[in-house]
PyMOL Python script that loads the backbone (N, CA, C, O; Angstrom):
from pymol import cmd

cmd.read_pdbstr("""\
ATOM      1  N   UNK A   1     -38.581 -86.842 -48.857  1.00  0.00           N
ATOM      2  CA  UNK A   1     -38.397 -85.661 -49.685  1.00  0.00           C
ATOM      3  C   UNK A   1     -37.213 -84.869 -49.150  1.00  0.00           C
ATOM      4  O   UNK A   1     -37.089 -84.680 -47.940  1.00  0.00           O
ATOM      5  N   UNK A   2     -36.326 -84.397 -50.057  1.00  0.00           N
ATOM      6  CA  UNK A   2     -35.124 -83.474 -50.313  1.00  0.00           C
ATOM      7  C   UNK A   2     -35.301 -81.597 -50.122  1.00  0.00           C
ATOM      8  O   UNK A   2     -36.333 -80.932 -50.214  1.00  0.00           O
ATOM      9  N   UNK A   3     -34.166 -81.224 -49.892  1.00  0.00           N
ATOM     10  CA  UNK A   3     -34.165 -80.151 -49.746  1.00  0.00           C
ATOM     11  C   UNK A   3     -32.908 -78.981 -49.381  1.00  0.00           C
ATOM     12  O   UNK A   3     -32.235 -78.833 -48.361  1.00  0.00           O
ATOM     13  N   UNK A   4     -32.917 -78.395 -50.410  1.00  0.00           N
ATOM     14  CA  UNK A   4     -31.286 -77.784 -51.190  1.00  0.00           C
ATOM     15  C   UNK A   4     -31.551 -76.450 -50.727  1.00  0.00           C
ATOM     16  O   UNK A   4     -32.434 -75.748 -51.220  1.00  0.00           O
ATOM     17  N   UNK A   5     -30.855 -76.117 -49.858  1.00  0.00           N
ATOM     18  CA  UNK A   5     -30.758 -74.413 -49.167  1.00  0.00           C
ATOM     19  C   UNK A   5     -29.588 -73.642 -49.821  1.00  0.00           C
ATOM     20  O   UNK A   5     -28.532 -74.268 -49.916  1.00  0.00           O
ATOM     21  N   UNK A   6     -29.618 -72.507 -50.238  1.00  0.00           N
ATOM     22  CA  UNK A   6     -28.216 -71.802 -50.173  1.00  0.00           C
ATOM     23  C   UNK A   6     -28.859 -70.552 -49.478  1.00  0.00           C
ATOM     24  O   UNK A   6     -29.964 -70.066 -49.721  1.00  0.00           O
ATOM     25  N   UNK A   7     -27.766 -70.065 -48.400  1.00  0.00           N
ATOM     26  CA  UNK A   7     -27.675 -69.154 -47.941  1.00  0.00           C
ATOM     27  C   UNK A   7     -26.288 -68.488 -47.709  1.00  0.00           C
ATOM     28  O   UNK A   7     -25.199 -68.990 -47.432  1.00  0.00           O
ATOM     29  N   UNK A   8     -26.804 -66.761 -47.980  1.00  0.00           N
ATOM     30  CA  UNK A   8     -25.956 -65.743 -47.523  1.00  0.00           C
ATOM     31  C   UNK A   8     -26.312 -65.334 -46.273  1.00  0.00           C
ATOM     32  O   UNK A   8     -27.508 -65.199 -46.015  1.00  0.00           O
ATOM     33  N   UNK A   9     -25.359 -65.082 -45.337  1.00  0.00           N
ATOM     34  CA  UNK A   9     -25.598 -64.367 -44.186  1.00  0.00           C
ATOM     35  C   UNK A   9     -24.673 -63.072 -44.120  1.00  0.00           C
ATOM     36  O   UNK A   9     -23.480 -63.061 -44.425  1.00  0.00           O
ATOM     37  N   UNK A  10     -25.507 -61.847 -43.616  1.00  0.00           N
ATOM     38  CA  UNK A  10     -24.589 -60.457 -43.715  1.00  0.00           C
ATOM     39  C   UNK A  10     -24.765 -60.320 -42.366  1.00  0.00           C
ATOM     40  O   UNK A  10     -25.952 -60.243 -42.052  1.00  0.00           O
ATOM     41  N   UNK A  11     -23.947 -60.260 -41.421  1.00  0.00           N
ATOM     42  CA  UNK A  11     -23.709 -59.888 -40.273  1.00  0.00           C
ATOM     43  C   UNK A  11     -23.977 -57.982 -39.981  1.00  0.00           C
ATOM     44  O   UNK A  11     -23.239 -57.358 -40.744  1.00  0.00           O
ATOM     45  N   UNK A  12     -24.593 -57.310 -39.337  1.00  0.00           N
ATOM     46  CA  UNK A  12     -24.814 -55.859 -39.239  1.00  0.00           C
ATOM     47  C   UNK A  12     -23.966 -55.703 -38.612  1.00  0.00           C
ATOM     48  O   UNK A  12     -24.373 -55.450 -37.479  1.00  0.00           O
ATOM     49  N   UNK A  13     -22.506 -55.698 -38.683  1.00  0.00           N
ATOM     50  CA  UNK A  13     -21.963 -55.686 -37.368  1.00  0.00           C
ATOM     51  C   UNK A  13     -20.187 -55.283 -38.206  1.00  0.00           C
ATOM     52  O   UNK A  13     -19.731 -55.926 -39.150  1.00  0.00           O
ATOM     53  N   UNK A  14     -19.554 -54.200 -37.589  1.00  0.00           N
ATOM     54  CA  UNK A  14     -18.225 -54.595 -38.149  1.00  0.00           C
ATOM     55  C   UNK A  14     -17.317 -56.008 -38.139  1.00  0.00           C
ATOM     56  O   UNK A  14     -17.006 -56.592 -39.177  1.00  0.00           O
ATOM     57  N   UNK A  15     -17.050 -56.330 -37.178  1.00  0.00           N
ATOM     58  CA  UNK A  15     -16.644 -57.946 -36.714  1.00  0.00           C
ATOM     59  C   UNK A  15     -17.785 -58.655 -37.568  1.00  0.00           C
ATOM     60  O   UNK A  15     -18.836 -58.933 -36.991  1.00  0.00           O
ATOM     61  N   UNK A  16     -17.653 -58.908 -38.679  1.00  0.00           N
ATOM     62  CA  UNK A  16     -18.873 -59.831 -38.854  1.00  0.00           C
ATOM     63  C   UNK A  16     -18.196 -61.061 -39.216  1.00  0.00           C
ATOM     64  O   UNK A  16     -19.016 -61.807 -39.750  1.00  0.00           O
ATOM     65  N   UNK A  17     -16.751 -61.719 -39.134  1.00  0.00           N
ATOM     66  CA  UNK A  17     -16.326 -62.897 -39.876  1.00  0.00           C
ATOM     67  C   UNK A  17     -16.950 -64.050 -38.692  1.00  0.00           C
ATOM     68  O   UNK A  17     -17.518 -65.109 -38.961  1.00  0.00           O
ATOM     69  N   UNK A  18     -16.628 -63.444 -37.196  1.00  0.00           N
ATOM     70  CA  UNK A  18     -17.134 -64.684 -36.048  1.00  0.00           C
ATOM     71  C   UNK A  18     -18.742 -65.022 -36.481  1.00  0.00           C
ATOM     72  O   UNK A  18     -19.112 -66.113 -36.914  1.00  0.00           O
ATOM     73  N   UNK A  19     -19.550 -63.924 -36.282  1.00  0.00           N
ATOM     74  CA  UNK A  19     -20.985 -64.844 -36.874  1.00  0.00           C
ATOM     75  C   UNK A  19     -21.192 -65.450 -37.546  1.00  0.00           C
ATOM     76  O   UNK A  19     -21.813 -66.489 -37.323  1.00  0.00           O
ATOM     77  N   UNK A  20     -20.693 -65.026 -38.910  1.00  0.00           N
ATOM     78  CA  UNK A  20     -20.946 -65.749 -40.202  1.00  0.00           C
ATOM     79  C   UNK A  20     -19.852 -67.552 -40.082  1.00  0.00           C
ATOM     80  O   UNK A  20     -19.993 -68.392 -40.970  1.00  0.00           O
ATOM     81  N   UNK A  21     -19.024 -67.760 -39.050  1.00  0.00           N
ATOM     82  CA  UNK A  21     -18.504 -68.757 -38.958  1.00  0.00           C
ATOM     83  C   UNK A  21     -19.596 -69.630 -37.159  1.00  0.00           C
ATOM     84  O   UNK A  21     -20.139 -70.717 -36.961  1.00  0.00           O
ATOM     85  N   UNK A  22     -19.480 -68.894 -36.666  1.00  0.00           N
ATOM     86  CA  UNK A  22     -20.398 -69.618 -35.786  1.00  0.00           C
ATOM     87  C   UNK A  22     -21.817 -70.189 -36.577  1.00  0.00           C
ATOM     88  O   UNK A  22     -22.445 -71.133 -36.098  1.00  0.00           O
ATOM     89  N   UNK A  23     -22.272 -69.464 -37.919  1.00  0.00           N
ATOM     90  CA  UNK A  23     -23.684 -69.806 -37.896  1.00  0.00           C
ATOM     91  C   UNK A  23     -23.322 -71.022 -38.918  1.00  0.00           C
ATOM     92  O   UNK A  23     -24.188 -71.832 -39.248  1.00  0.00           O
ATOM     93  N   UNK A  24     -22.111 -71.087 -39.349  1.00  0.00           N
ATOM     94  CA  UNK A  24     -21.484 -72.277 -40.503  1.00  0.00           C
ATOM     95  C   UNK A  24     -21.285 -73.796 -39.670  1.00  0.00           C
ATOM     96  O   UNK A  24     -21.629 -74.951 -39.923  1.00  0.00           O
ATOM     97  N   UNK A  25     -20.665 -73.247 -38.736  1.00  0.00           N
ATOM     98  CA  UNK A  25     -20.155 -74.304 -37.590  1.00  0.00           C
ATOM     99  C   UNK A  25     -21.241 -75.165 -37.328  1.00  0.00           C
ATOM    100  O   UNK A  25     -21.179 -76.379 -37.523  1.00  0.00           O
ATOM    101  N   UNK A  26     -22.874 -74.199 -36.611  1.00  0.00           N
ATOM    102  CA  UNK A  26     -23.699 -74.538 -36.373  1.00  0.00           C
ATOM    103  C   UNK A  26     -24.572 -75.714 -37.613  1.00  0.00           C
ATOM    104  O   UNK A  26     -25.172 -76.761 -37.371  1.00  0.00           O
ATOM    105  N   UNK A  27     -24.422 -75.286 -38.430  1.00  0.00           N
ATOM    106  CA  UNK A  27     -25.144 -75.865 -39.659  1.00  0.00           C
ATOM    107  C   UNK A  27     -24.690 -77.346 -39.841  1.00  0.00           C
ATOM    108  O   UNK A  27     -25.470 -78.239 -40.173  1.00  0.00           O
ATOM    109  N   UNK A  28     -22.947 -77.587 -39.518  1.00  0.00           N
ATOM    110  CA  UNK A  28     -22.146 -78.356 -39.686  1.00  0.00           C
ATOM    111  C   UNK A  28     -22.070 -79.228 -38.448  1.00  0.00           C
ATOM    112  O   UNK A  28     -21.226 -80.124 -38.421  1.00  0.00           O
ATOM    113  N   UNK A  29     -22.888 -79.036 -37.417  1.00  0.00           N
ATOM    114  CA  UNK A  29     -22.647 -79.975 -36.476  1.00  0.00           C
ATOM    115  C   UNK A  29     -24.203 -81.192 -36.685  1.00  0.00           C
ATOM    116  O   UNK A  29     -24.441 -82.047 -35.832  1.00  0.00           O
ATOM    117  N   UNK A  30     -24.796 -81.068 -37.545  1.00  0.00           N
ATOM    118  CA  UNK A  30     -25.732 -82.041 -38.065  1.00  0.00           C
ATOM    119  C   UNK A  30     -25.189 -83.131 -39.142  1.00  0.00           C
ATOM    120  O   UNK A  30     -24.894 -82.893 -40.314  1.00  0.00           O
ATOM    121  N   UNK A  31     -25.112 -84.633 -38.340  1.00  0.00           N
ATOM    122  CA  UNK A  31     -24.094 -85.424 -39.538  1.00  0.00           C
ATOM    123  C   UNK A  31     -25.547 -86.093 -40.520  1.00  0.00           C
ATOM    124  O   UNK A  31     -25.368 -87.002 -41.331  1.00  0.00           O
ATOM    125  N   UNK A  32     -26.778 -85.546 -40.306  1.00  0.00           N
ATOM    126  CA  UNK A  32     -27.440 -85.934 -41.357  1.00  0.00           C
ATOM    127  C   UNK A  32     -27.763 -84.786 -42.569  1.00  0.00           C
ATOM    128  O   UNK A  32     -28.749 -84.876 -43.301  1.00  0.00           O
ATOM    129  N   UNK A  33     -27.018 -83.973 -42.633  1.00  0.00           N
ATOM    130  CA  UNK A  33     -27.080 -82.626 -43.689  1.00  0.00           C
ATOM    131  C   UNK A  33     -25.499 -82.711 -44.030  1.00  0.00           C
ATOM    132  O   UNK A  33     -24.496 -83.079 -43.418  1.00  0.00           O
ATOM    133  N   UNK A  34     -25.788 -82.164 -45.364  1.00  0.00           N
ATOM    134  CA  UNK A  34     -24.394 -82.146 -46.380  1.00  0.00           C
ATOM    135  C   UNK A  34     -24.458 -80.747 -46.445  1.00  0.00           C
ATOM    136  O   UNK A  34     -25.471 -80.250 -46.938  1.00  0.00           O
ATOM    137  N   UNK A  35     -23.470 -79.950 -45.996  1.00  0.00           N
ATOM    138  CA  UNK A  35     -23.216 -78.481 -45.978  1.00  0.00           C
ATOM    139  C   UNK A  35     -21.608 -78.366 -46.562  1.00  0.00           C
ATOM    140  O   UNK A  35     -20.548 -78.785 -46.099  1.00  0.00           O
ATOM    141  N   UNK A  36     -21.873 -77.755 -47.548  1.00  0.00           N
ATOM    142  CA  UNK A  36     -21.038 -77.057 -48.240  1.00  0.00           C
ATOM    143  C   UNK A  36     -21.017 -75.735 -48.227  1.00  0.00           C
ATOM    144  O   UNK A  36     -22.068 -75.140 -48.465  1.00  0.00           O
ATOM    145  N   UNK A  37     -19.740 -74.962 -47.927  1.00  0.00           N
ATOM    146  CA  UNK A  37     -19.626 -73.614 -47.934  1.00  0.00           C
ATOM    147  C   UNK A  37     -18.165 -73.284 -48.973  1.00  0.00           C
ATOM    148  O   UNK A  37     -17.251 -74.050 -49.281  1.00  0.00           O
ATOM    149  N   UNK A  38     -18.388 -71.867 -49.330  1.00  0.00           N
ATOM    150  CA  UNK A  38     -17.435 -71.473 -50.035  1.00  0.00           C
ATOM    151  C   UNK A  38     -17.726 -69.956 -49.530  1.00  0.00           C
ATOM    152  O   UNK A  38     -18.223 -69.491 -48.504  1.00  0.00           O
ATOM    153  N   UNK A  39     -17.092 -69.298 -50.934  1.00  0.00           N
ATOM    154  CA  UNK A  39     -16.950 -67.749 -50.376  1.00  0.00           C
ATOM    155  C   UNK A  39     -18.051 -66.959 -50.670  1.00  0.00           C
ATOM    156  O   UNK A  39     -18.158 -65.831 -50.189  1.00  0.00           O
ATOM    157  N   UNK A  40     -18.875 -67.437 -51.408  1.00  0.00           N
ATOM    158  CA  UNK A  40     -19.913 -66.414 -52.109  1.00  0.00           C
ATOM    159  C   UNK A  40     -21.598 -67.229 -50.660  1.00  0.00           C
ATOM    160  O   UNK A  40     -22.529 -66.581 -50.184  1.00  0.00           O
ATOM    161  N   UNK A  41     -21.379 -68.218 -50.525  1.00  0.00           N
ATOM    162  CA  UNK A  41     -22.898 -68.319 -49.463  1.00  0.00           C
ATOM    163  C   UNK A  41     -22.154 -70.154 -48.713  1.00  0.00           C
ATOM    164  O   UNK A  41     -21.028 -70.596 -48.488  1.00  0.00           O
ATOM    165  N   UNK A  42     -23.413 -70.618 -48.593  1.00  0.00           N
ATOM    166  CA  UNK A  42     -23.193 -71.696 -47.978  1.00  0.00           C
ATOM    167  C   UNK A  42     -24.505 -72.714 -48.541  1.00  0.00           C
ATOM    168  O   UNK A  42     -25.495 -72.181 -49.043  1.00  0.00           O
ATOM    169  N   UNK A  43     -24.421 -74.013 -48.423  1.00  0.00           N
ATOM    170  CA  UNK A  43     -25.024 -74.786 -49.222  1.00  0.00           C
ATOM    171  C   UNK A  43     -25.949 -75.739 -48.290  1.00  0.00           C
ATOM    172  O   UNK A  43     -25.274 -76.276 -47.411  1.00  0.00           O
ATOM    173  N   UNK A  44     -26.923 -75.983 -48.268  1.00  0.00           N
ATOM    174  CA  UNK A  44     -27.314 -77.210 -47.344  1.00  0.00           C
ATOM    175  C   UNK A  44     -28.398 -78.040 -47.816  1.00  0.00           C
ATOM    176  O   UNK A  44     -29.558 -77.821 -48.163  1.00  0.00           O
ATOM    177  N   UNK A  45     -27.556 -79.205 -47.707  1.00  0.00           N
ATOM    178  CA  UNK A  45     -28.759 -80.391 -48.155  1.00  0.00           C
ATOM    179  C   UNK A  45     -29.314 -81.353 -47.795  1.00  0.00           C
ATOM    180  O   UNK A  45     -28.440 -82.154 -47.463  1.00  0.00           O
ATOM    181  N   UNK A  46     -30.268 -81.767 -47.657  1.00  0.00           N
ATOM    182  CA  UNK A  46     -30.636 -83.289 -46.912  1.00  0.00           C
ATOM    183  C   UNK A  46     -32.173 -83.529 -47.075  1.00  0.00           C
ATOM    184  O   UNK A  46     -32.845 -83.431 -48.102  1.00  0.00           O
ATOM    185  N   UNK A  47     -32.741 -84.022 -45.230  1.00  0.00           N
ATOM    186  CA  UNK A  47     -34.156 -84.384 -45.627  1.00  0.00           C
ATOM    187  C   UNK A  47     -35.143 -83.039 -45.184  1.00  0.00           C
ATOM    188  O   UNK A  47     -34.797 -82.245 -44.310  1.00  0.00           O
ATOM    189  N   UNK A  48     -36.027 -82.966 -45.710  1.00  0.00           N
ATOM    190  CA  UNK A  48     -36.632 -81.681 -46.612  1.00  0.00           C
ATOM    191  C   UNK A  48     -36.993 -80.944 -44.595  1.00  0.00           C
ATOM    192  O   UNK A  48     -36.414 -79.960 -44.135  1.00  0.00           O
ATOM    193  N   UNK A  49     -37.831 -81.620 -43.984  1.00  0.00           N
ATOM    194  CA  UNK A  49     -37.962 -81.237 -42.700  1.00  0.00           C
ATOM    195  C   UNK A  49     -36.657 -81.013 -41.408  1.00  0.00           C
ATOM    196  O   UNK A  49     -36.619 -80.250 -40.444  1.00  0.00           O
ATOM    197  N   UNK A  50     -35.756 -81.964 -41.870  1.00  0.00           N
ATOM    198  CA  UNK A  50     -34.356 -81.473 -41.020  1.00  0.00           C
ATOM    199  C   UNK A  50     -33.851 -80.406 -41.403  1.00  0.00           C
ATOM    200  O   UNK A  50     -33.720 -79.549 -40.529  1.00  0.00           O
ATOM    201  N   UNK A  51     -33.433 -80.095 -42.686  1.00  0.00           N
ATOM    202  CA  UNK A  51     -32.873 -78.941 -43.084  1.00  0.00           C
ATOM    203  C   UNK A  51     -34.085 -77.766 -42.934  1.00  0.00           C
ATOM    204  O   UNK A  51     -33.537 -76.693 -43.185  1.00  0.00           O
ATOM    205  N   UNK A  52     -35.113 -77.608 -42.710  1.00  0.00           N
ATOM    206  CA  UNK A  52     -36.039 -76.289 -42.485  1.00  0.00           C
ATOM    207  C   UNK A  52     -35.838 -75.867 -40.850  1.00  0.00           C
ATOM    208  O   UNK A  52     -35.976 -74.693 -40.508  1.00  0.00           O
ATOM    209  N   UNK A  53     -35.430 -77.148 -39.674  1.00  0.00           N
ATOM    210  CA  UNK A  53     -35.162 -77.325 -38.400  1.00  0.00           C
ATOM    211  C   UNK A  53     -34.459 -76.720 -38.321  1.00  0.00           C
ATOM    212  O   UNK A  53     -34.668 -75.604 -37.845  1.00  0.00           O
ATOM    213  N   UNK A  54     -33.106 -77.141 -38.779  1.00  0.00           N
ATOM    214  CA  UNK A  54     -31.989 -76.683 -38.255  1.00  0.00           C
ATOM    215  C   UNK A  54     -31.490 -75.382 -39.024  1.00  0.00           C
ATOM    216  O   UNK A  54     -30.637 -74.642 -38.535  1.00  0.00           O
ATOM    217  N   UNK A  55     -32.110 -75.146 -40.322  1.00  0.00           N
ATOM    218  CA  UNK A  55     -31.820 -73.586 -40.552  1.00  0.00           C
ATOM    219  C   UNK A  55     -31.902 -72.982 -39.945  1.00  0.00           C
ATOM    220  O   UNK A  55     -30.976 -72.338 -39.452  1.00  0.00           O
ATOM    221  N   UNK A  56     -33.756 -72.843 -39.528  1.00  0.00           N
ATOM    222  CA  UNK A  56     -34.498 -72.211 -39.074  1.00  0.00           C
ATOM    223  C   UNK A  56     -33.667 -71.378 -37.190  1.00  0.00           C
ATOM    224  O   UNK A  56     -33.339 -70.327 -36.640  1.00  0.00           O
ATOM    225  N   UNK A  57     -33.777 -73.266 -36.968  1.00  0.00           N
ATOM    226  CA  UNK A  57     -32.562 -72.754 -35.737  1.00  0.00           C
ATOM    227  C   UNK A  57     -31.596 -72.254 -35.622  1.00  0.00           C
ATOM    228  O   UNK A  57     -31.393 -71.572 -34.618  1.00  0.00           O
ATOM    229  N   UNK A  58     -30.691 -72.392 -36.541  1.00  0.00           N
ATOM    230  CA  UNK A  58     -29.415 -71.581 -36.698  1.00  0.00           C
ATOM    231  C   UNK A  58     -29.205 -70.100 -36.989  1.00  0.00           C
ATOM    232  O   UNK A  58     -28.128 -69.505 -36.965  1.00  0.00           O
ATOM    233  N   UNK A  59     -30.387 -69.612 -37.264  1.00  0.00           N
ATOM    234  CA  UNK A  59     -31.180 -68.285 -38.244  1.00  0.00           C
ATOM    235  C   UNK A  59     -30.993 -67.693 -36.726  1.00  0.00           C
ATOM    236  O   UNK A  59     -30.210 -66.795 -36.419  1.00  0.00           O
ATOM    237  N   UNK A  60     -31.921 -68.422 -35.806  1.00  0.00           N
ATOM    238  CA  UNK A  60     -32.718 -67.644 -34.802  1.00  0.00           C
ATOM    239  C   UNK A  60     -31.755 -67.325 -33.500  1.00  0.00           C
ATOM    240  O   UNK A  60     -31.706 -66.354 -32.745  1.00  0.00           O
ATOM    241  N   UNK A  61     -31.027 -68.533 -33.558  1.00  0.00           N
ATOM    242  CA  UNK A  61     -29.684 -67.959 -33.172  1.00  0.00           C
ATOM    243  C   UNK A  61     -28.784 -67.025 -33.480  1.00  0.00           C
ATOM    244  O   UNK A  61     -28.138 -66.504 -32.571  1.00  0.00           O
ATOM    245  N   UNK A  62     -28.613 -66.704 -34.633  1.00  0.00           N
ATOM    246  CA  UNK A  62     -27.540 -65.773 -34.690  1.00  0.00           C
ATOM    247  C   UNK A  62     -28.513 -64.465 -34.558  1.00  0.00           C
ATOM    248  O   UNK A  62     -28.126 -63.446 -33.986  1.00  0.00           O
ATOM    249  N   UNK A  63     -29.828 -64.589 -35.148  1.00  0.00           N
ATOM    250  CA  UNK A  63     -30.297 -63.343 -34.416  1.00  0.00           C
ATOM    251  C   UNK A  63     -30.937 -63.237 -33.256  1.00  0.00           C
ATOM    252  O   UNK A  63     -31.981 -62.632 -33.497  1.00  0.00           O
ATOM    253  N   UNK A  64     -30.859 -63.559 -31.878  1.00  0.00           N
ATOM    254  CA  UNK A  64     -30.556 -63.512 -30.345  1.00  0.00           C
ATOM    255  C   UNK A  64     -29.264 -63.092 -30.249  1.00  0.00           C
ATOM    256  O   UNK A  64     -29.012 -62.354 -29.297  1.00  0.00           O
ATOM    257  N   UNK A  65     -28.238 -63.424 -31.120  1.00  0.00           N
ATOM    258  CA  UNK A  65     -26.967 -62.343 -30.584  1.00  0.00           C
ATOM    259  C   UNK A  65     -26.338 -61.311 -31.305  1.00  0.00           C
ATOM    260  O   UNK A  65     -25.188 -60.927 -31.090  1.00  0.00           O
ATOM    261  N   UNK A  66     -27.475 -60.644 -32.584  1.00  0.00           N
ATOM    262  CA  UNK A  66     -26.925 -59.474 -33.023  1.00  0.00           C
ATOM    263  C   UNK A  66     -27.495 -59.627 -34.506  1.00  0.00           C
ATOM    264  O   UNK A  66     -27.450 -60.673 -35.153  1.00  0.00           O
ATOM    265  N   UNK A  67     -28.095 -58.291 -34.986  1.00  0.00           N
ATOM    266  CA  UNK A  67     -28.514 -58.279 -36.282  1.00  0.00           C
ATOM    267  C   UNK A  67     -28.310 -58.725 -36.956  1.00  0.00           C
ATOM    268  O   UNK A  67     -27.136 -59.019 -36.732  1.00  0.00           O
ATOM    269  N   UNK A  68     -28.769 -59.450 -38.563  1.00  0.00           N
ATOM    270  CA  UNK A  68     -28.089 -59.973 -39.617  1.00  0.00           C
ATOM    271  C   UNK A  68     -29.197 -60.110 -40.228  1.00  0.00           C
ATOM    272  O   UNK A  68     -30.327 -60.300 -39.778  1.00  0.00           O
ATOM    273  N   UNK A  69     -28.663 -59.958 -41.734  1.00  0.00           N
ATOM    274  CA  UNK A  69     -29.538 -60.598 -42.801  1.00  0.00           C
ATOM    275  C   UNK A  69     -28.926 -61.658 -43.267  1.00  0.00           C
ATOM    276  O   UNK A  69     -27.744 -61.999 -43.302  1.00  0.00           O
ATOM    277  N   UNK A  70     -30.499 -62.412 -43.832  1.00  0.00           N
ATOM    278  CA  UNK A  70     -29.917 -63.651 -44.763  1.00  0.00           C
ATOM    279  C   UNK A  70     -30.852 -63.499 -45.766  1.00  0.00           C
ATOM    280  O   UNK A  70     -32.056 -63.249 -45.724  1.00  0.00           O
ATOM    281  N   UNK A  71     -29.882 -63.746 -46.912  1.00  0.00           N
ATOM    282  CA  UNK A  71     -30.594 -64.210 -48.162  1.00  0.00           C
ATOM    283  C   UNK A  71     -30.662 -65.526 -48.540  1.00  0.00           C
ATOM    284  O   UNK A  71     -29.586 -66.121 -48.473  1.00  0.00           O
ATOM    285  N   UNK A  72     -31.392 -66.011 -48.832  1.00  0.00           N
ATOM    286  CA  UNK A  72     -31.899 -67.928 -49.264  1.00  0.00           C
ATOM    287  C   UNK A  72     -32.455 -68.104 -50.086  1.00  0.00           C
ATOM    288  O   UNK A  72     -33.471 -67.479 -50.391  1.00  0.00           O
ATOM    289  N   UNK A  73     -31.922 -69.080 -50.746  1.00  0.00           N
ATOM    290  CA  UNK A  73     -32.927 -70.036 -51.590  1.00  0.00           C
ATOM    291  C   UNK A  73     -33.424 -71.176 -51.540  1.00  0.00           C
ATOM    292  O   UNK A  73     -32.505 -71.793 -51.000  1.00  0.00           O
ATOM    293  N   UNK A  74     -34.517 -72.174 -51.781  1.00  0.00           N
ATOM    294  CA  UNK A  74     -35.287 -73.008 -50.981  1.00  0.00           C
ATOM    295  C   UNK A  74     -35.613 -73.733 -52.323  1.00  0.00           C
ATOM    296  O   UNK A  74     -36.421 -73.125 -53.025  1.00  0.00           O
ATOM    297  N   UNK A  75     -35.154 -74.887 -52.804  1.00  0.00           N
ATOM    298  CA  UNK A  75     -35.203 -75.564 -54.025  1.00  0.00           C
ATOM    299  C   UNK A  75     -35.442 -77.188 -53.336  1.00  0.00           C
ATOM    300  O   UNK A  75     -34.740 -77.599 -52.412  1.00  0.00           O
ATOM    301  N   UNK A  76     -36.536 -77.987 -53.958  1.00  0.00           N
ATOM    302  CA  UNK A  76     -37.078 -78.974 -53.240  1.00  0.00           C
ATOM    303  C   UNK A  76     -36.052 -79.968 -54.568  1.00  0.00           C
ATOM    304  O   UNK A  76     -35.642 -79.718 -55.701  1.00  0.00           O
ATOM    305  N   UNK A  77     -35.968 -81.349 -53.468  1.00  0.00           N
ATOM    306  CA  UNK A  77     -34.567 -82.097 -54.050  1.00  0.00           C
ATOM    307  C   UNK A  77     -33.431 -81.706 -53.670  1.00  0.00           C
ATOM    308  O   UNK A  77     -33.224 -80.583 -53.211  1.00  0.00           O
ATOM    309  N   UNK A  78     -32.637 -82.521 -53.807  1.00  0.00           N
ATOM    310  CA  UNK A  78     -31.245 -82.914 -53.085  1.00  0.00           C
ATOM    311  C   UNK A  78     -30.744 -82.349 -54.513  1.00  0.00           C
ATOM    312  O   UNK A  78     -31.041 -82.870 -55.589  1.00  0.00           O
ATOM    313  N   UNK A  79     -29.907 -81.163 -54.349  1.00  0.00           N
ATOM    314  CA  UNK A  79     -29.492 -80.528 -55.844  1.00  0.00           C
ATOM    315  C   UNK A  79     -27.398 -80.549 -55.635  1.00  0.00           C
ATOM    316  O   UNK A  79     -26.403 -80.020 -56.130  1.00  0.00           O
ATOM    317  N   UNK A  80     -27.728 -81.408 -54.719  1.00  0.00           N
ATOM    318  CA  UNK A  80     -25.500 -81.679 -54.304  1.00  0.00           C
ATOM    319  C   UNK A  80     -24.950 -81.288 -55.595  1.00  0.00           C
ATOM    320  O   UNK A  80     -25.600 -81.358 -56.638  1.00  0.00           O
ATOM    321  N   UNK A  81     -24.408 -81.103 -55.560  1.00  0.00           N
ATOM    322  CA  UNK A  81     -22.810 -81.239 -56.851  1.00  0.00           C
ATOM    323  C   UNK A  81     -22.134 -82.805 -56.694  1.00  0.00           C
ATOM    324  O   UNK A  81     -21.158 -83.128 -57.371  1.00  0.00           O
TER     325      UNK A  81
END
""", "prot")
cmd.dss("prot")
cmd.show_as("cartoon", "prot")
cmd.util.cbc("prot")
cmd.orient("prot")
């Protein structure tokens, strides 16, 4: 089973372009997830339990080093372009 993330991340922080690229980077160092980003959020797809892992982890990381919200959506299936 599949699993299609989009997320926004808002950094609380003036400097917010380094988080929001460290937490992209992070997402992107998994070669079994298809992550697509653009300007409006970021995209992630693969198998339904890896991608909840490594969100999840990437989430919890960026908040250990400084506030942020994220907004997500959680759509079951591989919904790629």
């Amino acid at each position: 089973m599949n699993l299609s993330v989009e997320i926004s991340m808002y950094p609380l922080a003036d400097d917010y372009i380094p988080p929001i690229q460290a937490f992209i980077d992070e997402l992107n160092r998994h070669p079994n997830l298809k992550v697509i980003t653009n300007t409006m959020s970021t995209q992630v797809f693969g198998p339904y339990d890896e991608v909840l892992k490594v969100v999840g982890e990437a989430m919890k990381a960026q908040h250990a080093k400084g506030k942020a919200s994220f907004v997500c959506k959680f759509l079951g299936g591989d919904l790629r372009p």
